[in-house]
N, CA, C and O atoms as CSV, one atom per row, in Angstrom:
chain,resi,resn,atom,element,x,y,z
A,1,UNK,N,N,-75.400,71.971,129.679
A,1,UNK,CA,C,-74.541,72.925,128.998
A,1,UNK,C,C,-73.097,72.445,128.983
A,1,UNK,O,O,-72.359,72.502,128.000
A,2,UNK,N,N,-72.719,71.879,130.401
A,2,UNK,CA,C,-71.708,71.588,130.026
A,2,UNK,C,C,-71.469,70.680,128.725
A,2,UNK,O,O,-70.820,70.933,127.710
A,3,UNK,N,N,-72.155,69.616,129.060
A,3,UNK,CA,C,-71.856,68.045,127.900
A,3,UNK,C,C,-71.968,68.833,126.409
A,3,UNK,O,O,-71.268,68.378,125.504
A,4,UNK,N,N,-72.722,69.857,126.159
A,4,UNK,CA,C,-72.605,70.640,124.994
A,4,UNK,C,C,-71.236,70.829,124.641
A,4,UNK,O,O,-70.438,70.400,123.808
A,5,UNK,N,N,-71.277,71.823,125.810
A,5,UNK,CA,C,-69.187,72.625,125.146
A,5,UNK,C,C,-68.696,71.834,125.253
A,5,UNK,O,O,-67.804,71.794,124.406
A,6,UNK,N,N,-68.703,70.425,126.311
A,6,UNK,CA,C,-67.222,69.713,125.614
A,6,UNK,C,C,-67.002,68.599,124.816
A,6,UNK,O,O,-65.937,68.122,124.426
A,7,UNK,N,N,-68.131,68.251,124.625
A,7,UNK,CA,C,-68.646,67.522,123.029
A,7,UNK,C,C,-70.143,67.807,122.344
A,7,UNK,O,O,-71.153,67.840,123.047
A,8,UNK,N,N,-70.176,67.980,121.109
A,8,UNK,CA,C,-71.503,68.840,120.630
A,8,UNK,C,C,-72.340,66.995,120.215
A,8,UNK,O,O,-73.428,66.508,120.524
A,9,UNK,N,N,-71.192,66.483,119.435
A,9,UNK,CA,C,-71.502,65.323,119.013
A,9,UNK,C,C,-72.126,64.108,120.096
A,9,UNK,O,O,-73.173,63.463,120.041
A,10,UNK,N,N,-71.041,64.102,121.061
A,10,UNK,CA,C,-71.519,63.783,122.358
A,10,UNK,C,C,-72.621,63.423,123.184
A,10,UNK,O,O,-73.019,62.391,123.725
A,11,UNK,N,N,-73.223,65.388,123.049
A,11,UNK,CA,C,-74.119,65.412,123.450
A,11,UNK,C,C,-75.405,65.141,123.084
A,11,UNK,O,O,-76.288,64.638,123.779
A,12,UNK,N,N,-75.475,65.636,121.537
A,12,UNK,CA,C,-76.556,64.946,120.498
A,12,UNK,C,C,-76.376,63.433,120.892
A,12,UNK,O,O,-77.457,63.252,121.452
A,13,UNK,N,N,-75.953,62.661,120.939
A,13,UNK,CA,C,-76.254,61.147,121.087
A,13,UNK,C,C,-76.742,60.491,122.665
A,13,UNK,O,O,-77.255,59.434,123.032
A,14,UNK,N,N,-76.244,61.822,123.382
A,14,UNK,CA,C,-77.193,61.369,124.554
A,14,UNK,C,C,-78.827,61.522,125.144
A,14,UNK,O,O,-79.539,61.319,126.127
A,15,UNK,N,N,-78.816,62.155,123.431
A,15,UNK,CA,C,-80.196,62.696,123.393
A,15,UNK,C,C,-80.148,64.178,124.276
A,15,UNK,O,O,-80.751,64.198,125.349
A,16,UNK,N,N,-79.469,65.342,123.841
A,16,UNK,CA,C,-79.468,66.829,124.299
A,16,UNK,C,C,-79.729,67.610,123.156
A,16,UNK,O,O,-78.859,67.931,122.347
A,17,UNK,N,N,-81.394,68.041,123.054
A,17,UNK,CA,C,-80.821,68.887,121.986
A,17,UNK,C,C,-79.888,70.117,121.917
A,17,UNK,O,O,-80.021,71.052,122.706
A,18,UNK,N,N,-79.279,70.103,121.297
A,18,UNK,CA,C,-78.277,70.767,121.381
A,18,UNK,C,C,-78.158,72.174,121.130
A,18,UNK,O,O,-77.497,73.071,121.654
A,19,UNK,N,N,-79.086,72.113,120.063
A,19,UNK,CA,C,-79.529,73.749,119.466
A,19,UNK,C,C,-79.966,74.634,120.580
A,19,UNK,O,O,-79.583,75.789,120.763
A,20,UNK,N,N,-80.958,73.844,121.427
A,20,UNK,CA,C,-81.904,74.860,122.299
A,20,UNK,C,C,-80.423,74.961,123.450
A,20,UNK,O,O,-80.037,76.123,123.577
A,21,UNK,N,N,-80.043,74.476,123.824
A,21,UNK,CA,C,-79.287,74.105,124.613
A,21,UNK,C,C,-78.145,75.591,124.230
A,21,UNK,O,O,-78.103,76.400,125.157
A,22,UNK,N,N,-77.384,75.907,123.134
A,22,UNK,CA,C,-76.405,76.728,122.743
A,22,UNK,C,C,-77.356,78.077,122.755
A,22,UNK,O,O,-76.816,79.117,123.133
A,23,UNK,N,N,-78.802,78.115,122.343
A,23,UNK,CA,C,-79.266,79.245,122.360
A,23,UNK,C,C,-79.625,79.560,123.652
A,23,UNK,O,O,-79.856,80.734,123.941
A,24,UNK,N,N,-79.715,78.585,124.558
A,24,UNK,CA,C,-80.380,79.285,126.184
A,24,UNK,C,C,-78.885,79.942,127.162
A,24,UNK,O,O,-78.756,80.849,127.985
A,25,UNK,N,N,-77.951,78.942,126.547
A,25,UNK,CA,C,-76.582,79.529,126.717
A,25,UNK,C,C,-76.272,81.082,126.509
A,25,UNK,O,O,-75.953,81.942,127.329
A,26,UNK,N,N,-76.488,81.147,125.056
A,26,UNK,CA,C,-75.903,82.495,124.501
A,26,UNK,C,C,-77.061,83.627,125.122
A,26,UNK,O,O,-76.731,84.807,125.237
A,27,UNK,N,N,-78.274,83.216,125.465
A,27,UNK,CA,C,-79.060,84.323,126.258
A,27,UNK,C,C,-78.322,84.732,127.773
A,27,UNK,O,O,-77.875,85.837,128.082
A,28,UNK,N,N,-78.347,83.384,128.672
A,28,UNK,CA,C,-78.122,83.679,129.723
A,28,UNK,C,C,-76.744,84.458,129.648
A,28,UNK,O,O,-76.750,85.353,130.492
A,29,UNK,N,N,-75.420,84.415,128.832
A,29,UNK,CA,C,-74.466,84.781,128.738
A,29,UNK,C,C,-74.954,86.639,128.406
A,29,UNK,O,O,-74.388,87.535,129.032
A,30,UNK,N,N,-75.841,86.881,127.555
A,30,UNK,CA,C,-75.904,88.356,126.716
A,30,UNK,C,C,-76.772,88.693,128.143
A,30,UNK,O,O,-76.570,89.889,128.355
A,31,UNK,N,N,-77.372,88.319,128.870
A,31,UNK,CA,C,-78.231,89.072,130.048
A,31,UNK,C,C,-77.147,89.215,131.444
A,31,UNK,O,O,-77.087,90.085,132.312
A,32,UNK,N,N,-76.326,87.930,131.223
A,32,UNK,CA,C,-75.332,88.500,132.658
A,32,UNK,C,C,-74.343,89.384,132.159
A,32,UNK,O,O,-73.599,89.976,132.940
A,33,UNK,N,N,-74.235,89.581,130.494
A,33,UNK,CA,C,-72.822,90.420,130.322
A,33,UNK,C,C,-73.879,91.932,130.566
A,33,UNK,O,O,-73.513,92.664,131.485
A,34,UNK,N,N,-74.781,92.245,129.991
A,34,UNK,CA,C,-75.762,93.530,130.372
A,34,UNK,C,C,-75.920,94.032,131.557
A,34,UNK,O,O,-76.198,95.227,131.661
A,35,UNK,N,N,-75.749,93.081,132.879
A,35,UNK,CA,C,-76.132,93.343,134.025
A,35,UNK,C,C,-74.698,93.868,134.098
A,35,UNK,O,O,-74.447,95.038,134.386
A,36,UNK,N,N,-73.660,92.836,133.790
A,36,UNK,CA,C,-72.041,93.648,134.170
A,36,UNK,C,C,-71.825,95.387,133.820
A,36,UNK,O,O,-71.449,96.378,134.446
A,37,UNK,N,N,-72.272,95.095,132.541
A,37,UNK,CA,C,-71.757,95.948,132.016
A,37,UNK,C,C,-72.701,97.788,132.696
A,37,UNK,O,O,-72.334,98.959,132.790
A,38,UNK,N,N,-73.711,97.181,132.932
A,38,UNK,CA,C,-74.432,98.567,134.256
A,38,UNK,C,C,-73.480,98.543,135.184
A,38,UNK,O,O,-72.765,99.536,135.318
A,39,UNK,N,N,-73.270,97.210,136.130
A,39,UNK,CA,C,-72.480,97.315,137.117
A,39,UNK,C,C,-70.993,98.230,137.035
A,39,UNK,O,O,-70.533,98.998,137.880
A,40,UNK,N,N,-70.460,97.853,135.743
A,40,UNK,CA,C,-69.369,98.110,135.717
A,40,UNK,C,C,-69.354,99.931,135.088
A,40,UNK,O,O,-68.405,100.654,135.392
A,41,UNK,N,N,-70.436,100.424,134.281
A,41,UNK,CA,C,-70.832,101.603,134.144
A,41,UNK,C,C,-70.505,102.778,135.504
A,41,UNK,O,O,-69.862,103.823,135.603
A,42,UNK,N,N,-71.549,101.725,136.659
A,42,UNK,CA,C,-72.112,102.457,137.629
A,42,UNK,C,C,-70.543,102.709,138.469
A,42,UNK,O,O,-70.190,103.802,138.911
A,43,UNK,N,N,-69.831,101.586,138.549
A,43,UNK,CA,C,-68.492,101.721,139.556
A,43,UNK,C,C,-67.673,102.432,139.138
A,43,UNK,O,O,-67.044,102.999,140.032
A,44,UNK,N,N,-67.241,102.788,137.672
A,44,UNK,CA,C,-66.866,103.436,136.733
A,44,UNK,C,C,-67.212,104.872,137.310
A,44,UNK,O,O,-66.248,105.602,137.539
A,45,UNK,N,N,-68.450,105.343,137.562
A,45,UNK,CA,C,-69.070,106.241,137.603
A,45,UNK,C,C,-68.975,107.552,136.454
A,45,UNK,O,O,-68.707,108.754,136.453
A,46,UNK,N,N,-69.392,106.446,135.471
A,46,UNK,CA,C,-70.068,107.576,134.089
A,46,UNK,C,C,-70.857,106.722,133.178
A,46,UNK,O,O,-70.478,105.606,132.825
A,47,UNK,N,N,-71.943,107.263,132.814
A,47,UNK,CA,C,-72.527,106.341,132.152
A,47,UNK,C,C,-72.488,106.488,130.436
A,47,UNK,O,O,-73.476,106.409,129.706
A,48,UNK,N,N,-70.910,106.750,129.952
A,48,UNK,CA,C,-70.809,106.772,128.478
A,48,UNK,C,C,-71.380,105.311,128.302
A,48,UNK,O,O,-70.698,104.511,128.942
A,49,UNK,N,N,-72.177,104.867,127.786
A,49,UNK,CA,C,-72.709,103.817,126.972
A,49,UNK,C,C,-72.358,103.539,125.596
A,49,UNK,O,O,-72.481,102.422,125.092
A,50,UNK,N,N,-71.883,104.649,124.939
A,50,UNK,CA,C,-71.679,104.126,123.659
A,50,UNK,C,C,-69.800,103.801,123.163
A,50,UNK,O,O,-69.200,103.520,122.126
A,51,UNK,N,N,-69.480,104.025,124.468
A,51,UNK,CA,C,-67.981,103.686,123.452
A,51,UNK,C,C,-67.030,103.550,125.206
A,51,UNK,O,O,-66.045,104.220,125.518
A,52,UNK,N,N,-67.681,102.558,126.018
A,52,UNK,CA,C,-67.470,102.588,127.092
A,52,UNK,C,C,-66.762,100.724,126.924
A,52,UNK,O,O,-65.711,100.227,127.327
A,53,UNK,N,N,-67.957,100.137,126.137
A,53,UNK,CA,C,-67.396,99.005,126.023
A,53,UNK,C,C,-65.913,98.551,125.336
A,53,UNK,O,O,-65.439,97.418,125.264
A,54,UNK,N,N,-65.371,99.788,124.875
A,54,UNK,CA,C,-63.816,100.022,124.603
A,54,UNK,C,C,-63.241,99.563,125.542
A,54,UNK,O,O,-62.995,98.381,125.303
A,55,UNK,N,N,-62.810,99.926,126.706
A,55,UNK,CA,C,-62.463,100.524,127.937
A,55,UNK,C,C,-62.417,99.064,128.535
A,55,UNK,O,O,-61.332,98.671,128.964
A,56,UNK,N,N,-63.491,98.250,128.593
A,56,UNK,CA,C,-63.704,97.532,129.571
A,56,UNK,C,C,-62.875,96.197,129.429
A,56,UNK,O,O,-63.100,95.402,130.341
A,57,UNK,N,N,-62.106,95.846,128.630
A,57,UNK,CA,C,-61.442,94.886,128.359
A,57,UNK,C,C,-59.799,95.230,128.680
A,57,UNK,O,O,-59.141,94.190,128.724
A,58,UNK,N,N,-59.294,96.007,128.827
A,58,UNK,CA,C,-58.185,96.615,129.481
A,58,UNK,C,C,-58.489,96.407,131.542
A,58,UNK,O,O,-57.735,95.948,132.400
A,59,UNK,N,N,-59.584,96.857,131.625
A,59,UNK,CA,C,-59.733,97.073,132.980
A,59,UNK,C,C,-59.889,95.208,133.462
A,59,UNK,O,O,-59.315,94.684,134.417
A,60,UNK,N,N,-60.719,94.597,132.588
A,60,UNK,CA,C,-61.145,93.042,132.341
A,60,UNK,C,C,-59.397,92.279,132.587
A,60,UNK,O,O,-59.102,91.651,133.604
A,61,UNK,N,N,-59.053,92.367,132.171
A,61,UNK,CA,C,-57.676,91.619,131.714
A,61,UNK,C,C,-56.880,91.921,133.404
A,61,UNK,O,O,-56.557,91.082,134.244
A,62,UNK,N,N,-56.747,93.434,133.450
A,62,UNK,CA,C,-56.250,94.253,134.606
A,62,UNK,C,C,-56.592,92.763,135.886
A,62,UNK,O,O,-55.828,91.819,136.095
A,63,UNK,N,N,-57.719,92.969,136.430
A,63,UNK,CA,C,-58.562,92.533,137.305
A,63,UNK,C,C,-58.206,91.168,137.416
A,63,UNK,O,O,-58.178,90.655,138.535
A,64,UNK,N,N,-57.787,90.170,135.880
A,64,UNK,CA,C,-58.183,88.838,136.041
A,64,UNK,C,C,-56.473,88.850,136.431
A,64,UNK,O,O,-56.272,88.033,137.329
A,65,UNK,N,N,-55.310,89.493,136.036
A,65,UNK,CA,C,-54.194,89.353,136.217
A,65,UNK,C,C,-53.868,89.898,137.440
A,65,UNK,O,O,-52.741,89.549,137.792
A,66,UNK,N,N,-54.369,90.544,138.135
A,66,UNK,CA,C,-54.257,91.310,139.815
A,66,UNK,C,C,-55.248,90.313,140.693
A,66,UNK,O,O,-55.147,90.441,141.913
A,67,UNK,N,N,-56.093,89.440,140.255
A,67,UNK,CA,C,-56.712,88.439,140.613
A,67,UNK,C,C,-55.622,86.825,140.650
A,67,UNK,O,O,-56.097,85.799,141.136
A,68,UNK,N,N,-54.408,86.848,140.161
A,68,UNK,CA,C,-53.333,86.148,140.185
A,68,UNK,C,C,-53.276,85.012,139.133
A,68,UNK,O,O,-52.591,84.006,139.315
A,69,UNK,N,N,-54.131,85.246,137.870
A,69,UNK,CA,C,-54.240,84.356,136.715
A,69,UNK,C,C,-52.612,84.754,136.457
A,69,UNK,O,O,-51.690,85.254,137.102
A,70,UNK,N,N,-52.824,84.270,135.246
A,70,UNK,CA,C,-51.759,83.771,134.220
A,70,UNK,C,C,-52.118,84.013,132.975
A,70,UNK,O,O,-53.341,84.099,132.868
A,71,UNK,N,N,-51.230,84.232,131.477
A,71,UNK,CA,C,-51.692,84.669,130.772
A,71,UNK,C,C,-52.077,83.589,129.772
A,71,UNK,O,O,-52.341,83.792,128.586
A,72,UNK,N,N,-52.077,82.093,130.569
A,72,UNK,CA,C,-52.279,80.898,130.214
A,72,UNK,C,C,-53.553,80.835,130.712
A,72,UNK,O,O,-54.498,81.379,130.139
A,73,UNK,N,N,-53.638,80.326,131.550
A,73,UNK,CA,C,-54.633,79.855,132.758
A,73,UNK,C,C,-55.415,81.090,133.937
A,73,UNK,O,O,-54.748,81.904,134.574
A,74,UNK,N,N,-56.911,80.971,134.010
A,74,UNK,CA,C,-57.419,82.118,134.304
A,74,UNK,C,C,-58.746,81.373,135.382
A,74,UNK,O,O,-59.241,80.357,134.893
A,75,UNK,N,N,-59.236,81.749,136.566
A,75,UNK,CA,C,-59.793,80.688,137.045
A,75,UNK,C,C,-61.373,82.055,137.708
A,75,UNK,O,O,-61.551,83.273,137.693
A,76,UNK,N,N,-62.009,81.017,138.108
A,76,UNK,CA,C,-63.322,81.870,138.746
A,76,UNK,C,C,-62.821,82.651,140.113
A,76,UNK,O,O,-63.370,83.647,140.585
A,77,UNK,N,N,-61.516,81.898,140.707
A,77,UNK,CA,C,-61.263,82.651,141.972
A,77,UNK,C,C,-60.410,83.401,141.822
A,77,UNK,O,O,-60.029,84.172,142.704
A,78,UNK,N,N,-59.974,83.337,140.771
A,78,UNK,CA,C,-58.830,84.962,140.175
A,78,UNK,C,C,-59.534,85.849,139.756
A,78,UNK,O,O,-59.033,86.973,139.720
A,79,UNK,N,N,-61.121,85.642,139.231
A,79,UNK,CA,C,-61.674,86.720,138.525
A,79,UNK,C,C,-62.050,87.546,139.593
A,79,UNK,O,O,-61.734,88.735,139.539
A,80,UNK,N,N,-62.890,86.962,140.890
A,80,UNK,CA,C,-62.935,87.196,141.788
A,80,UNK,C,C,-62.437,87.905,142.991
A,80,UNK,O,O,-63.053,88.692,143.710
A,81,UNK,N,N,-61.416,87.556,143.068
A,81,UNK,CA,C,-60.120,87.938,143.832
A,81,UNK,C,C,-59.677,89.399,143.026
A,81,UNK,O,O,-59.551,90.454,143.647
A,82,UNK,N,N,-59.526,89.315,141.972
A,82,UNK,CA,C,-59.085,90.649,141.002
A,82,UNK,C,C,-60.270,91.626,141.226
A,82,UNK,O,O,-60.102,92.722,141.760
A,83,UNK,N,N,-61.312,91.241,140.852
A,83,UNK,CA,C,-62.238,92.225,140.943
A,83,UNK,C,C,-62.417,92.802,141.906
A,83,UNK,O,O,-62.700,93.998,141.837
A,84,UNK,N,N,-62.309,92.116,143.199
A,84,UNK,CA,C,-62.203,92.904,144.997
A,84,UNK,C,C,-61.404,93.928,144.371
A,84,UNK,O,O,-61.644,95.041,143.902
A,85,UNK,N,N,-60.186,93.073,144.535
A,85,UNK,CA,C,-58.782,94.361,144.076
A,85,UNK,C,C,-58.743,95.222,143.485
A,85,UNK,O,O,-58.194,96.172,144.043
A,86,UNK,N,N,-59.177,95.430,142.283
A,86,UNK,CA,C,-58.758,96.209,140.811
A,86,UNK,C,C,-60.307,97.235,141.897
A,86,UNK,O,O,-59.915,98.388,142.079
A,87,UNK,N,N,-61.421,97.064,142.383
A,87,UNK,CA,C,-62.026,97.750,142.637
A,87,UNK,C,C,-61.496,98.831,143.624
A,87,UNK,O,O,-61.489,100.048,143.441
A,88,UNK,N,N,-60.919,97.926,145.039
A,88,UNK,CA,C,-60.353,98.659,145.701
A,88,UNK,C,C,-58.886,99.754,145.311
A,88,UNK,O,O,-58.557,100.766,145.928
A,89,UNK,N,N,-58.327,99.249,144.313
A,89,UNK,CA,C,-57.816,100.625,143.696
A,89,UNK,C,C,-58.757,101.742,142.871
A,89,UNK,O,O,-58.280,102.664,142.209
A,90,UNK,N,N,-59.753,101.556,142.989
A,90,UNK,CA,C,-60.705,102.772,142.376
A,90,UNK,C,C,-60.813,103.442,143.415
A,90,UNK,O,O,-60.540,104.642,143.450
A,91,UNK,N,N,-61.334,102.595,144.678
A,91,UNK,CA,C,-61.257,103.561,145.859
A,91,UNK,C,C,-60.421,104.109,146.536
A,91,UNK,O,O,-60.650,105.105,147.221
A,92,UNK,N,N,-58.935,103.331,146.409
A,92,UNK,CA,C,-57.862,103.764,147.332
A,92,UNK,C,C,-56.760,104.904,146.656
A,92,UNK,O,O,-56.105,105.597,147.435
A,93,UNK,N,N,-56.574,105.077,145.031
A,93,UNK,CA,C,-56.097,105.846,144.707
A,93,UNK,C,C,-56.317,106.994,144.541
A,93,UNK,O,O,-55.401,107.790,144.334
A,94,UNK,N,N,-57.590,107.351,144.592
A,94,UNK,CA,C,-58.163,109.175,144.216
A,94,UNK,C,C,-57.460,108.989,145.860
A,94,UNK,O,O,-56.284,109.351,145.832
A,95,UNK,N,N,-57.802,108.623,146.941
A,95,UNK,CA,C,-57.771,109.113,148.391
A,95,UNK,C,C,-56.326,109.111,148.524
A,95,UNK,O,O,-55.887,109.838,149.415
A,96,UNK,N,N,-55.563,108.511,147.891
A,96,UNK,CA,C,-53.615,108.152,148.291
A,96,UNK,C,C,-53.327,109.512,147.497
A,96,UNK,O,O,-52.652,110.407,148.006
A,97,UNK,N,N,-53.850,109.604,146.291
A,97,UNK,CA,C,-53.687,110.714,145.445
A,97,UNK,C,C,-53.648,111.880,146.328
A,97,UNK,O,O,-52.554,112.257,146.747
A,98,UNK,N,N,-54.409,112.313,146.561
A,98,UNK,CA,C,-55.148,113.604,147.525
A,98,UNK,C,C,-54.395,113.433,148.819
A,98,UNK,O,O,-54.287,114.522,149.384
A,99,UNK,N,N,-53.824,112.415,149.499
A,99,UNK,CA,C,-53.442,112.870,150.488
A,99,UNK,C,C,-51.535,112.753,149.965
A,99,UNK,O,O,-50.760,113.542,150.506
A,100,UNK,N,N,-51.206,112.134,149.337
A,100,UNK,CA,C,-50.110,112.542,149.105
A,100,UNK,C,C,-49.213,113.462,148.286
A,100,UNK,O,O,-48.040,113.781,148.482
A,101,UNK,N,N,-50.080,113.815,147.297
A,101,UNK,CA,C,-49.702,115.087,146.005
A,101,UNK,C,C,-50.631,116.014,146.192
A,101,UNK,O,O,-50.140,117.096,145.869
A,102,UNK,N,N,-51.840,116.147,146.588
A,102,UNK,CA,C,-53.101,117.173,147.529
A,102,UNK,C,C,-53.746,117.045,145.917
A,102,UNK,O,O,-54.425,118.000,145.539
A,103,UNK,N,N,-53.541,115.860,144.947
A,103,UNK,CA,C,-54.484,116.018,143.779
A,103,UNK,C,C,-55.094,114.942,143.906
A,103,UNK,O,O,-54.312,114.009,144.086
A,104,UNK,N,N,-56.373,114.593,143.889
A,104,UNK,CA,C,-57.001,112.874,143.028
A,104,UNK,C,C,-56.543,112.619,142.172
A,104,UNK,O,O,-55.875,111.592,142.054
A,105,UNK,N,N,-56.779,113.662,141.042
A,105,UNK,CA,C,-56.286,113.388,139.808
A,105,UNK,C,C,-55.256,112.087,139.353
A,105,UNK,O,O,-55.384,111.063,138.682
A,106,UNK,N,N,-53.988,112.859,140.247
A,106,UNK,CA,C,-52.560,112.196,140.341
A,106,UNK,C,C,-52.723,111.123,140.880
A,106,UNK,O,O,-51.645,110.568,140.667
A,107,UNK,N,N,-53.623,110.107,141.705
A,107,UNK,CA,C,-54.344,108.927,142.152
A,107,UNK,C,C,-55.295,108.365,140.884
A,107,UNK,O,O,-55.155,107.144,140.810
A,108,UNK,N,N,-55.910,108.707,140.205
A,108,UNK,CA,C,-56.261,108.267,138.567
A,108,UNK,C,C,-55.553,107.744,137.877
A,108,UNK,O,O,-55.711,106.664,137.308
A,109,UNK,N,N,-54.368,108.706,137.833
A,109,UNK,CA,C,-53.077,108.328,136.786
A,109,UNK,C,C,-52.327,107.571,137.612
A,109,UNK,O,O,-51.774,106.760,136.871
A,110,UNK,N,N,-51.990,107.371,138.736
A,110,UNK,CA,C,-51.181,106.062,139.217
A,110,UNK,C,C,-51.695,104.724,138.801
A,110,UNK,O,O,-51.033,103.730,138.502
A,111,UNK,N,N,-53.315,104.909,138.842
A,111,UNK,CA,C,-54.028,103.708,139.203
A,111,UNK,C,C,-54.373,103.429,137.383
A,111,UNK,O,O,-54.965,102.355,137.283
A,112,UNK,N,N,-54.210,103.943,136.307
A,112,UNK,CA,C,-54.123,103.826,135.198
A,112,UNK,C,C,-52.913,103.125,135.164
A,112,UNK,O,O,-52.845,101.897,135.132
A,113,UNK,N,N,-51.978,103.870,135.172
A,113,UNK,CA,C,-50.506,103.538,135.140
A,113,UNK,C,C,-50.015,101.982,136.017
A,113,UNK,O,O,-49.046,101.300,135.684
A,114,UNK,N,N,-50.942,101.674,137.166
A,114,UNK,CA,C,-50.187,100.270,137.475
A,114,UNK,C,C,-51.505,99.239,136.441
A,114,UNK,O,O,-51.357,98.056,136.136
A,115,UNK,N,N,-52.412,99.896,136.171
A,115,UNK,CA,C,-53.224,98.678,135.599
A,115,UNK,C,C,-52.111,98.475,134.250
A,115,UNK,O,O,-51.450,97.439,134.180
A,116,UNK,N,N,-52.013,99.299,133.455
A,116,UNK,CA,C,-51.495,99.309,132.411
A,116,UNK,C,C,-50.103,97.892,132.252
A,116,UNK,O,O,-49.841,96.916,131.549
A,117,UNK,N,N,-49.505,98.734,133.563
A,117,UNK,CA,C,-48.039,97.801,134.070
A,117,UNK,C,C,-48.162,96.553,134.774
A,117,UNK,O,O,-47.279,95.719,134.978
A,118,UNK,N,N,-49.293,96.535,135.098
A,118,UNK,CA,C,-49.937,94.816,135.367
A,118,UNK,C,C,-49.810,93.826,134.122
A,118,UNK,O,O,-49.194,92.775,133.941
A,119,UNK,N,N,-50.821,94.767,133.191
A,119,UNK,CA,C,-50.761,93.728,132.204
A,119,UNK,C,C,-49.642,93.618,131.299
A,119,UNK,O,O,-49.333,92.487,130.925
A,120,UNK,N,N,-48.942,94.679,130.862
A,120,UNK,CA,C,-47.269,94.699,130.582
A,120,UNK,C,C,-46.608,93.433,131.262
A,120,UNK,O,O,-46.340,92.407,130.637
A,121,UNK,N,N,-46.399,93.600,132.469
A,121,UNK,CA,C,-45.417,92.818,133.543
A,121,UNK,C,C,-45.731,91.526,133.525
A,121,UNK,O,O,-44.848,90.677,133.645
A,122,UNK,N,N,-47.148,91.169,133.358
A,122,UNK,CA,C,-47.545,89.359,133.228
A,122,UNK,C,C,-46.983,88.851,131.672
A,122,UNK,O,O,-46.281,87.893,131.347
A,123,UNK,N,N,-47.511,89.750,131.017
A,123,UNK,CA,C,-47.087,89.246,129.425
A,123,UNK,C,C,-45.742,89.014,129.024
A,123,UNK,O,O,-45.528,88.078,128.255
A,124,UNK,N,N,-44.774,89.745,129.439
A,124,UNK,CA,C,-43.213,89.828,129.779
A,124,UNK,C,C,-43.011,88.782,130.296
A,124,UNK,O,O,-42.611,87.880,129.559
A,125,UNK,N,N,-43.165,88.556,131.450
A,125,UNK,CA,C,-43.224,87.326,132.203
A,125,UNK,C,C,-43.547,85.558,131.426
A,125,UNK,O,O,-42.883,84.527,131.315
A,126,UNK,N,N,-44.477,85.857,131.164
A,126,UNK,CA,C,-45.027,84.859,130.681
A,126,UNK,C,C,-44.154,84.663,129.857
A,126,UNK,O,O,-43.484,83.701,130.233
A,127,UNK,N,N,-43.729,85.140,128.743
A,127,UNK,CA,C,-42.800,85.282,127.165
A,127,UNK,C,C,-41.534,84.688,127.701
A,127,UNK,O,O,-41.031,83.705,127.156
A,128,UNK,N,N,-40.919,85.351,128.924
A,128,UNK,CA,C,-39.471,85.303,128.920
A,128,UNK,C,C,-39.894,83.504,129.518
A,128,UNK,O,O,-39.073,82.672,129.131
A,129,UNK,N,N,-41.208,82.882,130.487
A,129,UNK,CA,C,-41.271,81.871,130.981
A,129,UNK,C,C,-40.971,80.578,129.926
A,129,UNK,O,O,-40.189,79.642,130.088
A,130,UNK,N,N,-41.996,80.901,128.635
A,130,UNK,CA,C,-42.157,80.310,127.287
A,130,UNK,C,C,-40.568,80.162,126.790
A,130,UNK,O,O,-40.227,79.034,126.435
A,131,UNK,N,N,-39.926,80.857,126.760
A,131,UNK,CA,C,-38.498,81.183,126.400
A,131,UNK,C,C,-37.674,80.624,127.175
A,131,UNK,O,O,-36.685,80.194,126.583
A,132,UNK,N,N,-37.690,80.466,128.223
A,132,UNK,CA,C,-37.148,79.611,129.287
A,132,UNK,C,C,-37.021,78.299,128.555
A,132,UNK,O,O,-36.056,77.905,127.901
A,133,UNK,N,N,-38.694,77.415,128.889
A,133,UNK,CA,C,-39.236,75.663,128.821
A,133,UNK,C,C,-38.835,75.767,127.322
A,133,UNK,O,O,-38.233,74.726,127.062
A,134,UNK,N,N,-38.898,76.517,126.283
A,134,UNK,CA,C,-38.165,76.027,125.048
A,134,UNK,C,C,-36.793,75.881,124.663
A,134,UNK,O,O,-36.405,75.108,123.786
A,135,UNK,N,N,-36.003,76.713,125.403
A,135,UNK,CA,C,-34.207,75.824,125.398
A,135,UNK,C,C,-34.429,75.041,126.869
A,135,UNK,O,O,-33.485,75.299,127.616
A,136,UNK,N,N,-35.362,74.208,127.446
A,136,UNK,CA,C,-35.253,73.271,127.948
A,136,UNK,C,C,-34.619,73.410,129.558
A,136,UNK,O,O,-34.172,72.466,130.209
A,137,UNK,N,N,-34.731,75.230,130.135
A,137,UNK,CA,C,-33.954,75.375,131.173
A,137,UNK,C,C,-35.592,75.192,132.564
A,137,UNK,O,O,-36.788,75.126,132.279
A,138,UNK,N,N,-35.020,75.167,133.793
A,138,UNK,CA,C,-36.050,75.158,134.305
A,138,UNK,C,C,-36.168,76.485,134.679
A,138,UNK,O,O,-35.262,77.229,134.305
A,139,UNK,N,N,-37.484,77.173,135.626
A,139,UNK,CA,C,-37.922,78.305,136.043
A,139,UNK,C,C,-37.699,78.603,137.131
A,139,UNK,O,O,-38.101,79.680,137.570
């Protein structure tokens, strides 16, 4: 799979077929995103299915940038690392909520509110970084 994605041509000449090769890919990819996407249902704890997969790319992004990516560069141990995290604010804000305002609720909306400002704050970042290396200053 690899020698596929990073040459198709490549790989055809080393004798890979290539076809079967992109289709066993795109399965294993549609069966681990299905398993996520229960997982991520179940932690969620609601099982809207039909307009849930909205949602999940905000929380996705959240996770990989609280996981300490970049809005360049994004790695398996940031996805990782984020996902601990971004989880443990599911658990730690209803309880910070409730014990400090006596609402969960108000622990929902914090924990909305810093995902939101996560991904705000990297993109900013990043822009003003880009803006920097193009008049040639350092960081």
């Amino acid at each position: 799979m690899r020698a596929v994605g990073q040459s198709i041509e490549i790989a055809r000449a080393a004798g890979i077929d290539v076809e079967k090769t992109r289709v066993l890919a795109i399965v294993i990819s549609t069966v681990l995103a299905g398993f996520g996407q229960i997982i991520y249902l179940q932690n969620i704890g609601t099982m809207n299915t039909y307009n849930s997969h909205e949602q999940i790319g905000m929380f996705s992004i959240a996770a990989l940038l609280i996981g300490g990516a970049s809005a360049v560069k994004a790695s398996i141990p940031n996805a990782i690392t984020g996902i601990i995290l971004f989880h443990l604010m599911f658990i730690i804000s209803p309880v910070a909520g409730k014990e400090l305002m006596g609402s969960a609720q108000i622990g929902e909306y914090f924990r909305v509110f810093i995902s939101y400002g996560i991904i705000a704050l990297v993109l900013v970042m990043h822009e003003w970084r880009r803006e920097r290396e193009r008049r040639g200053g350092a960081i």
